[in-house]
N, C-alpha and C positions, 0 to 999 in steps of 0.2 A: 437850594443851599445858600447859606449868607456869606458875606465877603469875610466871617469868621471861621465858617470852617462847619457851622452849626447849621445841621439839619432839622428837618419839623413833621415830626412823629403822627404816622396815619393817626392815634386814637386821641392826637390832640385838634387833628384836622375832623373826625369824627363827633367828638364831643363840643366842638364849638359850630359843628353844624347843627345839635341839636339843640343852642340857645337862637342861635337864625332863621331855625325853622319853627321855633315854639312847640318843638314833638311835646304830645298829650300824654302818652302813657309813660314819658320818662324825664318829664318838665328838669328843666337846670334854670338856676337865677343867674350861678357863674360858674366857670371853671378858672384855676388856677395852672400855669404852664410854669415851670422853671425848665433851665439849661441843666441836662443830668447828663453827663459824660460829653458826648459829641451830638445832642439831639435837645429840641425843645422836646418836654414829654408833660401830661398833665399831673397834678401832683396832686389835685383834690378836683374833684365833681359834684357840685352844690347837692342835698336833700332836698324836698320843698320846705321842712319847716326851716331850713338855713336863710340867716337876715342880709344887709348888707353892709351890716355890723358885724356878724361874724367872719365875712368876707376879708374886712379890712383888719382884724384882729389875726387871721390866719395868715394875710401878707406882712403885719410888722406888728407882732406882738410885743409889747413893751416888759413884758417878761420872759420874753425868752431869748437864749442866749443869741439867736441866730435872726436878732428881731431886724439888724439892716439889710439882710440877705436878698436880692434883685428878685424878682420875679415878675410875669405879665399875669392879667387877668381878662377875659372875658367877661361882659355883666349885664343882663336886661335892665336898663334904667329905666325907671319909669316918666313920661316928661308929659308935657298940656301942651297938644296943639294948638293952633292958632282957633279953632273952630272950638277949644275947651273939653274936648274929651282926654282923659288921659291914654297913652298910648307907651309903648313899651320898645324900646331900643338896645340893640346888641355895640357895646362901647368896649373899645380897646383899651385896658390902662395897664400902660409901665410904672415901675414902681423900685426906681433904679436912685438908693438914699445915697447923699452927697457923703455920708459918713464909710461906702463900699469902696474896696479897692481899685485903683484906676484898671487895674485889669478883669476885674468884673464891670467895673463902668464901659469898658470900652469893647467886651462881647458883649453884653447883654446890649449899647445901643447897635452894634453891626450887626448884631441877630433882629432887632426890633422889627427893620423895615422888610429886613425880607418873609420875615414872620404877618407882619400886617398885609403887608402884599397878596400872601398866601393864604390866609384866613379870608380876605376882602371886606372887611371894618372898617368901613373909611370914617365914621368915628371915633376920635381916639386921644388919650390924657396922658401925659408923662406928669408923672409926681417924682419929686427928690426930696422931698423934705415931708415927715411924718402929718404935720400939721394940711397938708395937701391930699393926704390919703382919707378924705371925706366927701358923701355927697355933695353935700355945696361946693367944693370947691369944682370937683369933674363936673357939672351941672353948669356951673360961670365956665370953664374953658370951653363947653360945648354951644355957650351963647344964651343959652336957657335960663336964667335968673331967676328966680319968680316963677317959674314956671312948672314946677316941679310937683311932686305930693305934699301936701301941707304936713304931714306925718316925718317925712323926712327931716331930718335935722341932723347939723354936724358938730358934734362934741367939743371938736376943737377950734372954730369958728366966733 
């Protein structure tokens, strides 16, 4: 439980072991977690044809009414080792917009840590501002530059 009050729901503890694990017969790219009631709970579970564009479109879509609304994600990033293979990475990102209320600012970051704790992702991005909610940008705070799929690219960048 967090120092908010907010607990963290077996099937979001479930669904983020199957990005950890890279389960085969039921692959996830990400899942998405919001605060529903008194619980982190998972609010969507990637398809495989699902991109990392429809990821970031699902967390703040610019047309929808509820496009500041906090939520965490789960996400396999894809990054180039030093040895130049590419390899695939399980990354924590909050997604907590400077435009949300101070009292959603201030559950969702005192759910955050006990949440990452809990999950154990010690990879992990806080975004507050829309232009932040792209690959490149989580790629630079994770130290990886340049490192990345060359296919990747950040719209708002």
């Amino acid at each position: 439980m967090s120092h908010s009050g907010i607990t963290i729901s077996q099937k979001c503890i479930e669904a983020v072991g199957k990005i950890k694990t890279k389960t085969v017969h039921d692959p996830k790219r990400f899942v998405l977690l919001k605060i529903v009631g008194d619980e982190v709970d998972v609010t969507y579970e990637s398809k495989p044809t699902d991109t990392f564009e429809d990821m970031i479109k699902m967390m703040n879509d610019p047309d929808c009414e509820k496009k500041h609304e906090p939520c965490f994600a789960v996400v396999d990033v894809e990054v180039k080792a030093d040895s130049g293979v590419y390899n695939t990475k399980p990354v924590f990102v909050s997604w907590i917009s400077d435009d949300c209320s101070i009292k959603q600012k201030m559950t969702y970051a005192s759910t955050k840590e006990a949440l990452k704790a809990k999950l154990d992702i010690p990879a992990q991005v806080h975004c507050s501002d829309a232009s932040e909610l792209c690959l490149d940008f989580i790629l630079e705070k994770l130290a990886d530059v340049g490192k990345h799929h060359p296919n990747a690219k950040c719209p708002h960048h």
